[in-house]
Structures are given as structure tokens and as C-alpha cells.
C-alpha positions in Angstrom: 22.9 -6.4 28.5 19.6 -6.5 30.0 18.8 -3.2 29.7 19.4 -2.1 26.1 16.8 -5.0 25.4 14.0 -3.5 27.5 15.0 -0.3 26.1 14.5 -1.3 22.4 11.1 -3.1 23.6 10.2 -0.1 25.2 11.0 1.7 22.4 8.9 -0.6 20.1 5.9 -0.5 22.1 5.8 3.0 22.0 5.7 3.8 18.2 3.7 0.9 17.6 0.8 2.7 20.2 1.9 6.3 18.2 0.8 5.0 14.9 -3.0 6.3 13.2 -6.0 4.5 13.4 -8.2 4.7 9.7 -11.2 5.3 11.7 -9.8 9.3 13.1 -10.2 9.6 8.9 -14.1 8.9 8.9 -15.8 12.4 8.5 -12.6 13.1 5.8 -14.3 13.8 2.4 -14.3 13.1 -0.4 -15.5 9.8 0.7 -13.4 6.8 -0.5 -15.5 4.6 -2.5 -12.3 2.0 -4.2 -14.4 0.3 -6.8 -15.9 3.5 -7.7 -12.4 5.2 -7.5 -10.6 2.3 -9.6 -12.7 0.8 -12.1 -11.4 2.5 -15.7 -7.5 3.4 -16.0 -5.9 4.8 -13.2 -2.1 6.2 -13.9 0.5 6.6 -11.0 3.7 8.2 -10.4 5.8 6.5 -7.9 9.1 5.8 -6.5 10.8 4.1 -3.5 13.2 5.6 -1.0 15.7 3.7 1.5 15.4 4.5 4.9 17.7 7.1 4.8 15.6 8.8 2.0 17.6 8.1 -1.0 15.4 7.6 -3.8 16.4 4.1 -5.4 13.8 3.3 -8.1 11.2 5.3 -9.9 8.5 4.9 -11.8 4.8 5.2 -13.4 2.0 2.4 -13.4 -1.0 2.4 -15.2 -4.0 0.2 -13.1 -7.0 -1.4 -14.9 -9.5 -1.4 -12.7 -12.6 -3.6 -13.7 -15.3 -5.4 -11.0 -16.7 -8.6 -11.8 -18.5 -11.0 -9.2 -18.7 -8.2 -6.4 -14.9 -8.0 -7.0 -12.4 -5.5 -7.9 -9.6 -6.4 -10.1 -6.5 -4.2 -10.3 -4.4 -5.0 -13.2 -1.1 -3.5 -12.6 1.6 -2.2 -15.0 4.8 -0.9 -13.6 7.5 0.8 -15.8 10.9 1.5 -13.6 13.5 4.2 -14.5 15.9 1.2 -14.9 13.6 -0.2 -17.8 12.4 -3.1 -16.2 8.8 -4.0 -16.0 6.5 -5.7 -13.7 2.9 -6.6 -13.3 0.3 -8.0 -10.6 -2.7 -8.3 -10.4 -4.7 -7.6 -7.3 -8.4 -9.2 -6.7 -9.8 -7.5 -4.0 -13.0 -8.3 -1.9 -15.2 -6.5 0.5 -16.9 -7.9 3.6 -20.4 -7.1 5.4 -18.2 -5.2 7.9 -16.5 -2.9 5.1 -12.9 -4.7 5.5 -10.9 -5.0 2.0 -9.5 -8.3 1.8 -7.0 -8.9 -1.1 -4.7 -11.5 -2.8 -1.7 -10.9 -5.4 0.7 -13.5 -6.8 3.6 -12.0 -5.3 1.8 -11.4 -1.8 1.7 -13.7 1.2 -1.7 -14.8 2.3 -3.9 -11.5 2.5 -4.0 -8.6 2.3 -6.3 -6.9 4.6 -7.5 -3.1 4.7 -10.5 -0.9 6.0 -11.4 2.3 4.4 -13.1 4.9 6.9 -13.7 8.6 4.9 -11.1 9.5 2.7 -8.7 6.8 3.7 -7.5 3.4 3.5 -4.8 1.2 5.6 -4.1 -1.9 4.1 -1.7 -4.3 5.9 0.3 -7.4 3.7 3.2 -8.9 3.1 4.8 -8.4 0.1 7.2 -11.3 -1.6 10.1 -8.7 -2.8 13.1 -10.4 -5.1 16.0 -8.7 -4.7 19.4 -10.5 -6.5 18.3 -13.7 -6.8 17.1 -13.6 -3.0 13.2 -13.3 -2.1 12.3 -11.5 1.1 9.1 -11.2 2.7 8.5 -7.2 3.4 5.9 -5.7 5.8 3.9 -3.4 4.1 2.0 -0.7 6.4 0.1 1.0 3.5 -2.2 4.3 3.4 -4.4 5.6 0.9 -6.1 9.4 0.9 -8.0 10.1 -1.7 -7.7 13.9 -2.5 -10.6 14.7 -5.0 -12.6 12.6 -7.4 -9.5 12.1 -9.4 -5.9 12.1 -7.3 -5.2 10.2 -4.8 -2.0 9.2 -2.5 -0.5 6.5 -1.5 2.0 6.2 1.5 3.4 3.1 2.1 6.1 2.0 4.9 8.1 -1.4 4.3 9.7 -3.1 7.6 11.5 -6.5 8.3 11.5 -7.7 11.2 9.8 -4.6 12.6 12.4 -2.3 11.3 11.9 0.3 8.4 13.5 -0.4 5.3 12.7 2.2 3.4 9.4 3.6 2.1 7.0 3.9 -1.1 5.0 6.6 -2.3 2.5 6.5 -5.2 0.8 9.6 -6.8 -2.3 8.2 -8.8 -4.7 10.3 -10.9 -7.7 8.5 -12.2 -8.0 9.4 -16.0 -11.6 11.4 -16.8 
């Protein structure tokens, strides 16, 4: 019995130490710049996948970005292929040191992030209802922008330091 459990922790350690570090992302152009990237209207084109990589839910939000008291507001608006709707609302702050703080209704405690060239990771846990039920979701989130106007976003979801599935945004900033 002992031994399947230091297997798994075994395990665990080692993709935890296999995972990026934003900073290997520094001399990556164009450089990320978020308030410059998302103030105006931002569209995306997104859709979540199980672990298994069945696509469950698709769908397109459009972000207002505006900054006001060295913040950055993101006013999401999500429209899913099932014809629900959802929105949050992000207010986002940055630090002498360059880390992104943020807070959302629908997130617990902060969100925190560093950008380092063309990238950001964010970290945050995401308050996800599912039927009825609430669950707190790990979210291990990347950004890359590509040029002055797309971007992508990769976004892994775990509970209890398993995957549950994943997230992927396209966004294109509107000229």
C-alpha cells in the first residue's frame, strides 16, 4: 500500500518541477503590455475540453477593457453554444515589481500573474457552478500574445492537483 503512494508523490513532484517558468518568455516579442493590449474591445473565441479532450462548451466573449485609477477593468461577456450567458468582471492591478494582481466575483481571493515578454501566467481559483453544486477549480493560466492584435490563451483547470479538463481562448483585439 505504501508504495503506490510514494509512487503518485513521486509522480507529482515531478511534473510539478516539469512545468514553464514565464520568465524563459522574456526576450519573446511582441512585448506584452495588458493595459495597452486590452483597453478598447477585445473579441475571443473559446471553448473547454474534458480531460480526455472532448470539447464540452463553446463559445465567443467580447472584453471591454477600460483603465481607471492605474487599474485595468475587463468587462467580460460570454455567449456559450448552449445559449446561456455569463459575465465578470475582472479589476486587475499591477505592482512596483510587475506582478498582476486581480479580483472577480466568481474568483477566490486573488488572482496573481507576472508577464515576462510575450507572456503571462496567471494562477486563481475559479468558483465554477456546476448543477446546483459550486466547486473551487485551480486555474494554471497562460497568455502569448502573437502580434499587436491576437493573442492566446491556455488555461489548465485541476482539483485537487488533478486535471479536469482544459480552456483555450483565441482573442483578437478589434483595430
Amino acid at each position: 500500500m505504501k508504495f503506490p503512494v510514494l509512487l503518485v508523490a513521486v509522480f507529482l513532484a515531478l511534473t510539478a518541477c516539469a512545468s514553464p517558468h514565464v520568465e524563459q518568455y522574456q526576450n519573446n516579442t511582441p512585448k506584452l503590455d495588458l493595459t495597452q493590449y486590452f483597453v478598447g474591445t477585445t473579441d475571443g473565441w473559446g471553448m473547454f475540453q474534458k480531460r480526455n479532450g472532448d470539447v464540452v462548451k463553446r463559445f465567443h466573449v467580447q472584453i471591454i477593457g477600460t483603465e481607471k485609477n492605474n487599474q485595468l477593468i475587463l468587462d467580460e461577456h460570454f455567449q456559450y453554444d448552449d445559449g446561456t450567458a455569463q459575465q465578470r468582471i475582472w479589476t486587475l492591478t499591477q505592482d512596483k515589481k510587475g506582478h498582476w494582481n486581480g479580483h472577480a466575483d466568481d474568483v477566490k481571493g486573488n488572482a496573481q500573474g507576472l508577464v515576462a515578454g510575450n507572456a503571462l501566467h496567471w494562477n486563481y481559483t475559479l468558483r465554477l457552478p456546476v448543477d446546483q453544486k459550486v466547486y473551487d477549480m485551480q486555474m494554471d493560466d497562460w497568455m502569448y500574445q502573437i502580434d499587436n492584435l491576437t493573442m492566446i490563451n491556455q488555461t489548465r483547470m485541476t482539483k485537487f492537483g488533478f486535471e479536469v479538463g482544459q480552456v483555450t481562448i483565441f482573442f483578437k483585439k478589434r483595430a
